[in-house]
C-alpha positions in Angstrom: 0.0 0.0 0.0 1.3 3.3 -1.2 1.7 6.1 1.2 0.4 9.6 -0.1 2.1 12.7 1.8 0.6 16.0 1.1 2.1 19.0 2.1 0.4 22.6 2.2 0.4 25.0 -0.5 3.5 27.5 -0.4 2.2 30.4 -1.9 3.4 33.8 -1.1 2.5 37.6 -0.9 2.6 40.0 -3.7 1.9 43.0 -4.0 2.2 45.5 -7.1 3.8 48.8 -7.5 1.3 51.5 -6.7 -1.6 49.1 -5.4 -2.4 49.3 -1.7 -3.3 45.9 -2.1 -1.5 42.3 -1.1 -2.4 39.3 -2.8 -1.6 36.1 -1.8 -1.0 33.8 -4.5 -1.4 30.4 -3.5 0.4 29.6 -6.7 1.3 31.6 -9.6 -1.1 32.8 -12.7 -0.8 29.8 -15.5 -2.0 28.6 -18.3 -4.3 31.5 -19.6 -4.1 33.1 -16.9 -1.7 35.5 -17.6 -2.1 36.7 -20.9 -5.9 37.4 -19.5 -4.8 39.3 -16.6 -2.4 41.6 -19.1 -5.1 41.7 -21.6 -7.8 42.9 -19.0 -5.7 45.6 -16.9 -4.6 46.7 -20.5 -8.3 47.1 -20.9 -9.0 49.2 -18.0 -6.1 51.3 -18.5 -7.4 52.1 -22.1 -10.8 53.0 -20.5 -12.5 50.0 -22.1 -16.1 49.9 -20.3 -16.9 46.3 -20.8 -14.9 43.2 -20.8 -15.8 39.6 -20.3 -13.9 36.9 -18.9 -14.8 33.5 -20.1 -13.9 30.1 -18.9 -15.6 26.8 -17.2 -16.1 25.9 -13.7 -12.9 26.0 -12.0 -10.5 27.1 -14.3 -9.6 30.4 -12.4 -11.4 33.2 -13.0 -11.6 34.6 -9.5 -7.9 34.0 -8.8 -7.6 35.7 -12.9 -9.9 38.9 -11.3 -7.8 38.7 -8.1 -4.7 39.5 -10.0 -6.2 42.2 -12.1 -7.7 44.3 -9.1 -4.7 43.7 -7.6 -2.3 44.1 -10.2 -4.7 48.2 -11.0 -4.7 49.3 -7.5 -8.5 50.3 -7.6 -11.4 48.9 -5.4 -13.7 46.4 -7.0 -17.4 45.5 -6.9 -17.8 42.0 -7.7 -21.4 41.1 -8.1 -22.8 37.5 -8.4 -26.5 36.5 -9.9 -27.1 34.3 -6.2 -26.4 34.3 -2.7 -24.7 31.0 -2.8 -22.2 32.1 -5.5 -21.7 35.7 -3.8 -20.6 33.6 -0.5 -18.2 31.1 -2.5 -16.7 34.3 -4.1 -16.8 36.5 -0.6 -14.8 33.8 0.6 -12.5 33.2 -2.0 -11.7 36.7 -2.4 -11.1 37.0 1.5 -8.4 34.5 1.0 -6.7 36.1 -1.7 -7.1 39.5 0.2 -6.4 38.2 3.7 -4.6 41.8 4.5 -7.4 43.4 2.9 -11.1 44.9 3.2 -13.4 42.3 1.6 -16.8 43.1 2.3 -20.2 40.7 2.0 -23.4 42.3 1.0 -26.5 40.5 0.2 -30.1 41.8 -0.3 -32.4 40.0 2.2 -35.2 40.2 -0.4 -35.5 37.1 -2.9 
């Protein structure tokens, strides 16, 4: 029988010149990941209203927005079509922002 040893993730702090905030990064952008997050924060800084961020369950969007708030320096609203999906990102978000404000706010009204 085969032993199986997992050790925690070693991720590490990082934060971007100008931006007040840290991210952690429990591992580094891949994949897609970063030409998206160059491509987006290009976007913003070109004043591009709207941009959309396409991929399938788990395949890192919210670490990919993560890294583009933090990477531009500027508070985000992050809106979600449920209350079940704005808790799984209010808690995602709080772990990539541990040093930072993350705030919750859901309407009471269905």
């Amino acid at each position: 029988m085969q032993e199986v040893i997992t050790e925690p993730a070693k991720g590490q702090f990082v934060r971007f010149p100008g931006s007040p905030f840290e991210l952690y990064q429990p591992y580094p952008p891949a994949g897609d990941q970063p030409v998206a997050i160059d491509k987006l924060v290009e976007g913003v800084n070109e004043g591009e209203v709207f941009q959309t961020l396409l991929g399938v369950t788990g395949s890192g969007k919210t670490f990919t927005m993560a890294n583009v708030i933090a990477r531009l320096g500027r508070p985000a609203i992050v809106f979600a079509p449920n209350k079940t999906l704005a808790a799984q990102l209010y808690s995602e978000f709080r772990e990539f922002f541990p040093k930072n404000a993350v705030e919750y706010f859901v309407s009471y009204y269905d």
